[in-house]
C-alpha positions as CSV (number, residue, x, y, z in Angstrom):
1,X,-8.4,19.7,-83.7
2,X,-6.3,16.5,-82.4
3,X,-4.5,18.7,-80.2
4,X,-7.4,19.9,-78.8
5,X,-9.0,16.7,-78.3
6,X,-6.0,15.5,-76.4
7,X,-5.8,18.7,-74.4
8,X,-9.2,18.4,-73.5
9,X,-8.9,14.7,-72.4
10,X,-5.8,15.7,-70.2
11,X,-8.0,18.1,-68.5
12,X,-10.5,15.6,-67.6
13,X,-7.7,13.1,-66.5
14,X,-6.7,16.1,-63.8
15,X,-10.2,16.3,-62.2
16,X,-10.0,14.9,-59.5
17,X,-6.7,16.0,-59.0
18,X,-7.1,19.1,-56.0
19,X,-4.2,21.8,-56.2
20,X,-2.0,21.9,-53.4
21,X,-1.7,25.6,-52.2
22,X,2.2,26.2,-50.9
23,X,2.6,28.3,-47.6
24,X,5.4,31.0,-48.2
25,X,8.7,30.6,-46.4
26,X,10.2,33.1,-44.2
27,X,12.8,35.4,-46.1
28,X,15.2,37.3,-43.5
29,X,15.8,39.7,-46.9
30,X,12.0,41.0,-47.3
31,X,12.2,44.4,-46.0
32,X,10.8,45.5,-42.5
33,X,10.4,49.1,-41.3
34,X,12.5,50.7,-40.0
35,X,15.4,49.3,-41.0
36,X,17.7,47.7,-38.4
37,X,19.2,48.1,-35.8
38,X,15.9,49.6,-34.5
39,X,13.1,47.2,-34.0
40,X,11.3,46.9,-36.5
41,X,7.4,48.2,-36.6
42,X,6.0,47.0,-39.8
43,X,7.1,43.7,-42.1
44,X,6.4,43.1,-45.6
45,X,4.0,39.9,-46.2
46,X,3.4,39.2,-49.9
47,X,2.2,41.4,-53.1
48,X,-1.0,39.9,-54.9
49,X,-1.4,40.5,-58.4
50,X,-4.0,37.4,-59.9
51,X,-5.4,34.5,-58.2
52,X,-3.0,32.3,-58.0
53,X,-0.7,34.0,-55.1
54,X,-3.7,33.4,-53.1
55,X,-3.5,29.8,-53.7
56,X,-7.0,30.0,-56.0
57,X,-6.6,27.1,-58.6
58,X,-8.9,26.9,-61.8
59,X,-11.5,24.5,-61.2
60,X,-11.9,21.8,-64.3
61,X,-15.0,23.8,-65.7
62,X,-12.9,26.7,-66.3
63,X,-9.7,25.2,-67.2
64,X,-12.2,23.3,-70.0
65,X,-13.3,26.7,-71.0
66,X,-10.4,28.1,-71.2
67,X,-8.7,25.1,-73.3
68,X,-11.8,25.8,-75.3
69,X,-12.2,29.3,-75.8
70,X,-8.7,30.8,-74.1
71,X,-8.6,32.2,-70.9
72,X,-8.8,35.3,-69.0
73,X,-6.8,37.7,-67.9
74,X,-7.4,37.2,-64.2
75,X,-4.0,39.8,-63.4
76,X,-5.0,43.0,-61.4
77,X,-4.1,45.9,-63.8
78,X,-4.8,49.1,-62.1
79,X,-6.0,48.4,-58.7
80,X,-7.5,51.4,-56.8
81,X,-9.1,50.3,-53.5
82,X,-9.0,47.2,-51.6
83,X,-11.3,45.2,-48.8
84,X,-11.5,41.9,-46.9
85,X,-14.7,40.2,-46.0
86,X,-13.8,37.3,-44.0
87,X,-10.9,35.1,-45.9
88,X,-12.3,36.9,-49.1
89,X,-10.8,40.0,-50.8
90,X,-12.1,42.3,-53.6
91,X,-10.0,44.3,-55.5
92,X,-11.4,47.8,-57.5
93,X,-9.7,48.1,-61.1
94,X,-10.3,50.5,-63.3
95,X,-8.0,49.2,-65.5
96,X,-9.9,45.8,-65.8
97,X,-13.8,47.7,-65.4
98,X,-15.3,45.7,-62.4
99,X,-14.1,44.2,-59.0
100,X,-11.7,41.2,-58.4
101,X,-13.1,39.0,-55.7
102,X,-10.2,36.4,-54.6
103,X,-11.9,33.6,-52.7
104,X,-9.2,31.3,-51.5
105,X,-10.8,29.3,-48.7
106,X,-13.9,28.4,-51.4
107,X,-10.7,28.2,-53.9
108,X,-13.3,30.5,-56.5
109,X,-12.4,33.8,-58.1
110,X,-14.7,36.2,-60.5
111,X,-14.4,39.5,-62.1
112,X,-17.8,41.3,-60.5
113,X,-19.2,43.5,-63.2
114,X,-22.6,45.3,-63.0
115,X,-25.9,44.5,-64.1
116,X,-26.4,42.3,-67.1
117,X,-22.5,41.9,-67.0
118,X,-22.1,45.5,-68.2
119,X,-18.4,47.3,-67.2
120,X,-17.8,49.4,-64.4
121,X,-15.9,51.7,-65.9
122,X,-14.7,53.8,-63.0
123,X,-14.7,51.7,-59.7
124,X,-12.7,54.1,-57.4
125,X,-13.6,52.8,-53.7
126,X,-14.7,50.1,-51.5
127,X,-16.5,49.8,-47.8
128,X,-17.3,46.6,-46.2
129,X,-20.6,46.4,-45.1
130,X,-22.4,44.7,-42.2
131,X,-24.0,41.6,-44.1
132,X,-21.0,40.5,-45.9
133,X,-22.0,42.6,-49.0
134,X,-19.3,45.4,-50.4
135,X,-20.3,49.0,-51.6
136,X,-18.3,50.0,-54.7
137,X,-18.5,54.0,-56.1
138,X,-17.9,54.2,-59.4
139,X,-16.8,58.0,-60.2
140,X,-17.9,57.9,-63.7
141,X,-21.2,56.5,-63.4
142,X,-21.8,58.5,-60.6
143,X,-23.5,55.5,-58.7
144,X,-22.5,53.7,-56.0
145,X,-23.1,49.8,-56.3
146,X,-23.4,46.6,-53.6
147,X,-22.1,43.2,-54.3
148,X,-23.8,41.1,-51.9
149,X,-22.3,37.5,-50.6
150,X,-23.1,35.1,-53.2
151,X,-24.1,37.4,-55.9
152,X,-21.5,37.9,-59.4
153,X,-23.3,41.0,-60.3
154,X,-22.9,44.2,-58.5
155,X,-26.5,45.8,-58.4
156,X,-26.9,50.0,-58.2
157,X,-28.0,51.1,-54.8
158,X,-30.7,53.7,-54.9
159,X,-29.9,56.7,-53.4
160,X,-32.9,59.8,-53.0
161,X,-30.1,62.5,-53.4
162,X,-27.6,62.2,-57.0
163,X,-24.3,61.6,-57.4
164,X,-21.9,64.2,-59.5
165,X,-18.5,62.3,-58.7
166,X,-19.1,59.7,-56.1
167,X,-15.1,58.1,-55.0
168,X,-14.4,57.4,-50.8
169,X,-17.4,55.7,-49.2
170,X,-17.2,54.2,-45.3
171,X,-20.3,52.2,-44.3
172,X,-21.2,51.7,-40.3
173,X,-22.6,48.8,-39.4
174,X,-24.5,50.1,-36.0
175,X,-26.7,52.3,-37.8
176,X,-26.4,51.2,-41.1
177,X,-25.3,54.6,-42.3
178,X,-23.4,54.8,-45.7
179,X,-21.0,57.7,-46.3
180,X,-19.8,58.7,-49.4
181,X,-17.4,61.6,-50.5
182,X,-18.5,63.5,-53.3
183,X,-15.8,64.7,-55.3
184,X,-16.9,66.9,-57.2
185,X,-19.6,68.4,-54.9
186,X,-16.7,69.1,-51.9
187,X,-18.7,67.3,-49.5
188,X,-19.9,64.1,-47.8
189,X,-22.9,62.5,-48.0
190,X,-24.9,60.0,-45.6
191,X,-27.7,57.8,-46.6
192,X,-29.4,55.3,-44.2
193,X,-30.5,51.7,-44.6
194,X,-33.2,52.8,-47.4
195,X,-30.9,55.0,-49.2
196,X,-32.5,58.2,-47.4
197,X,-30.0,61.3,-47.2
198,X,-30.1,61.8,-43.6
199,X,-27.2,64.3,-43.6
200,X,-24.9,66.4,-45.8
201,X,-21.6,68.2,-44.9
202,X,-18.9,70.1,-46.2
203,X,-18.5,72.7,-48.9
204,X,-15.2,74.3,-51.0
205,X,-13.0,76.2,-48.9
206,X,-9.8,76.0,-47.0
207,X,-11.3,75.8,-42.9
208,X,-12.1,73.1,-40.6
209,X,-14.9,71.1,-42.4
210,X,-14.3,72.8,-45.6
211,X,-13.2,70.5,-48.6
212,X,-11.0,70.8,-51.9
213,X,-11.8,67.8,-53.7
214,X,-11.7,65.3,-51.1
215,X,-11.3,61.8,-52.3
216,X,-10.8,58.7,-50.0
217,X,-12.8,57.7,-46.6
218,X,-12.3,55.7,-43.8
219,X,-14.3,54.9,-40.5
220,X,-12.6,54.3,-37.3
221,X,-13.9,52.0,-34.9
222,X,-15.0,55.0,-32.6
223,X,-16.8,56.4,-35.3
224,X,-14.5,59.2,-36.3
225,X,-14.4,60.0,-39.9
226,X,-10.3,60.5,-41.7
227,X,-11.1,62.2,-45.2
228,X,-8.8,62.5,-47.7
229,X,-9.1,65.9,-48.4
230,X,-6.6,66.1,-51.6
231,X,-6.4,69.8,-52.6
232,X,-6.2,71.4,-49.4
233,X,-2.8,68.9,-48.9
234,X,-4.6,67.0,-45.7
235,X,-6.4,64.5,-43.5
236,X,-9.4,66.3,-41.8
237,X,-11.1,64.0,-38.7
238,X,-15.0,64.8,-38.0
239,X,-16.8,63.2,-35.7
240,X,-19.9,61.2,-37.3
241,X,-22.2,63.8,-38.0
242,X,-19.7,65.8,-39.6
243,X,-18.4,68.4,-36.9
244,X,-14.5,68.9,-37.0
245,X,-12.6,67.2,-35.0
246,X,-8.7,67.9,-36.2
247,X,-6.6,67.6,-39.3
248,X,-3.0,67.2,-40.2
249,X,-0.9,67.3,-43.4
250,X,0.3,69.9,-45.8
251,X,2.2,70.4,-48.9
252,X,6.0,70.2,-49.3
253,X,8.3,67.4,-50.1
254,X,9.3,66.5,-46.2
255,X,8.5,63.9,-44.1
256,X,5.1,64.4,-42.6
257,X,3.6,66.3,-45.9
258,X,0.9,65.3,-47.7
259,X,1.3,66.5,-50.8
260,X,-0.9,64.0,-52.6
261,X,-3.0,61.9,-49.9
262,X,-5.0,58.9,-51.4
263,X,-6.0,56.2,-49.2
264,X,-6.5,56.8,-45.5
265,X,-6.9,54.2,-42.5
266,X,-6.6,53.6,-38.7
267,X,-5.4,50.4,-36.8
268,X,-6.3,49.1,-33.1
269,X,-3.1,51.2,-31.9
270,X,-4.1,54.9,-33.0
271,X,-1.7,54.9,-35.7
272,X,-2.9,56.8,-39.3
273,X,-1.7,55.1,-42.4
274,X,-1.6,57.7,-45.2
275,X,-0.5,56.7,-48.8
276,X,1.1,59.4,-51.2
277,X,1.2,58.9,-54.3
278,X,3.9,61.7,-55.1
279,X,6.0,60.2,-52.1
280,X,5.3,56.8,-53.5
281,X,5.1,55.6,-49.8
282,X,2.5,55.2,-46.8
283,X,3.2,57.1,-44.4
284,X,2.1,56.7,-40.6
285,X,0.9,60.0,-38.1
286,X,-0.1,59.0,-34.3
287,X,-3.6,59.9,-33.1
288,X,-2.7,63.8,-32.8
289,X,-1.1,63.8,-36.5
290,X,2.7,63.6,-35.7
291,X,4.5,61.9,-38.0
292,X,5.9,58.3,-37.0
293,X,7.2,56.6,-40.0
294,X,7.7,55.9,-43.8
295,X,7.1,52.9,-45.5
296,X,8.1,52.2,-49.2
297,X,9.3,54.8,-52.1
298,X,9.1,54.4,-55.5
299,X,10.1,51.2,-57.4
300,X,8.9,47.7,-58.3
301,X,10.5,45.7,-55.6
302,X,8.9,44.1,-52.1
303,X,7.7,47.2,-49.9
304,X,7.9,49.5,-52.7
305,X,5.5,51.9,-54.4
306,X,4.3,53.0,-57.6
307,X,0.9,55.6,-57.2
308,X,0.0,53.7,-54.3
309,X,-4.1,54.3,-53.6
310,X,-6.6,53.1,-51.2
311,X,-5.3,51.2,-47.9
312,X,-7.6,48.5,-45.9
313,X,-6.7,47.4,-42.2
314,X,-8.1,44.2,-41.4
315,X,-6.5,43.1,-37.4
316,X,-2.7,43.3,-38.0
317,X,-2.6,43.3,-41.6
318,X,-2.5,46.7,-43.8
319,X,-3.5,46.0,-47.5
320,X,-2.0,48.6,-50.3
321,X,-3.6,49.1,-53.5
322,X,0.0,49.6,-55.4
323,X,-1.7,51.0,-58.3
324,X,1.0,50.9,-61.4
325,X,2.2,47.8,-60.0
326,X,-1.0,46.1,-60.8
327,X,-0.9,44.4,-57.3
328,X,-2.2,44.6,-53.8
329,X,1.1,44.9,-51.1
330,X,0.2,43.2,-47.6
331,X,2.3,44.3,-44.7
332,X,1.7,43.5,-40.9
333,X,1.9,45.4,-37.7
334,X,4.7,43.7,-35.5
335,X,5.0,46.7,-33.3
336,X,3.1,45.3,-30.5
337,X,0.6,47.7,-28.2
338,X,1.6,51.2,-27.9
């Protein structure tokens, strides 16, 4: 109990003391794609695995409950998707059942659970919305959820058509439209602002606009939709009400297969960023599919892989949900305009 005491009166001694948050340095070793002597496209930036790589120091309330009661576990353990909403990024984990939200510019961090503090016990995909809020699918509930700015809970949306597997969602912000892939269903659904189904599309099959499982979502800024579509071994591109627009990909253990897509996004320069997680790499396509580059392969080091997930672009910055690694990857386009 002494030690306690004294503990406790350290803490309240470091009050007022504010944590200093130290900028990384430049390393010339961290690894940049491709490799030299070309010019290099993409550069590592730093992996994220708990709070305090973002510079997020425990305030004196929790470092007194911790020294009271023990603390957390605040470490990503087996991140799946990941989005930014300003300075702030949340983090879906399965493996911890709920949402990291890292908040370094406010210096707070919280592990978003659902109502009443309940478990999320399948959080599989994230979409930014146009409020500040995040949508969250959780596969196993078969419900997606909002965390709204401000809010620690993340409360069920209500949705007039059910869920079976609900996994990539892609929210746009002009029409307030909500997309989400239904797994096991092999086919997308859209909801509006009231949670209306306003369209459905897709079914099992092979063809153009036909899914096998699909799994991860994104929205491009002109509206075109890049599925994940895992079991037909491709990206498919529809337009926003569903019509098909292209695909690329295909199974085989060569550059430019797909044979396991996961995450899927577009940056301001037509590139397609596609993560593999039997390649253990992201790999990038140009707008019509051709196959650019490879980033990472399998390993524990900077710039490499382990069942890498759901990918986020945010500007210049490409954010990697490096699954077994329990951490988030951050690389940045230095390629300039193409």
């Amino acid at each position: 109990m002494l030690a306690r005491f004294r503990l406790l009166c350290l803490l309240f001694a470091l009050a007022g003391c504010s944590a200093a948050v130290i900028a990384p340095q430049p390393n010339s070793s961290l690894p940049v794609w491709p490799p030299e002597p070309d010019p290099a496209r993409i550069a590592y930036v730093a992996s994220i695995s708990r709070p305090d790589d973002l510079g997020i120091a425990k305030g004196f309330l929790q470092r007194l409950r911790d020294a009271v009661l023990g603390a957390d576990d605040t470490r990503l353990v087996r991140p799946m998707a990941v989005v930014v909403v300003g300075k702030t990024l949340f983090v879906a984990d399965p493996g911890a059942r709920g949402v990291h939200r890292f908040d370094p510019v406010g210096g707070g961090y919280d592990l978003v659970r659902g109502p009443g503090g309940a478990p999320l016990p399948s959080p599989v995909a994230l979409a930014r919305g146009g409020d500040g809020e995040v949508y969250v699918s959780d596969s196993r509930l078969g419900r997606v959820l909002v965390i709204r700015s401000g809010e620690t809970v993340a409360q069920p949306v209500r949705l007039d058509a059910p869920l079976r597997q609900p996994t990539g969602l892609a929210f746009d912000a002009e029409t307030g439209r909500l997309y989400v892939v239904d797994t096991a269903a092999h086919r997308i659904e859209v909801f509006d602002r009231d949670g209306a189904r306003v369209a459905s599309f897709g079914r099992r099959g092979e063809g153009p606009g036909e899914f096998n499982y699909p799994s991860l979502l994104w929205r491009a800024s002109d509206g075109r939709l890049y599925v994940t579509d895992s079991l037909n071994f491709r990206v498919q591109i529809l337009d926003p009400y569903g019509g098909f627009v292209g695909s690329f990909g295909q199974s085989g253990d060569g550059s430019g297969d797909t044979p396991r897509p996961k995450g899927v996004a577009t940056d301001s320069h037509g590139h397609v960023y596609v993560a593999d997680a039997l390649f253990n790499a992201v790999q990038i396509f140009d707008g019509a599919g051709r196959f650019l580059l490879s980033l990472g392969g399998q390993g524990q080091g900077a710039g490499e892989f382990w069942l890498p997930a759901g990918l986020f672009i945010d500007g210049e910055r490409i954010y990697v949900a490096d699954s077994y690694n329990g951490r988030v990857q951050v690389l940045r386009y230095v390629g300039g305009a193409t």
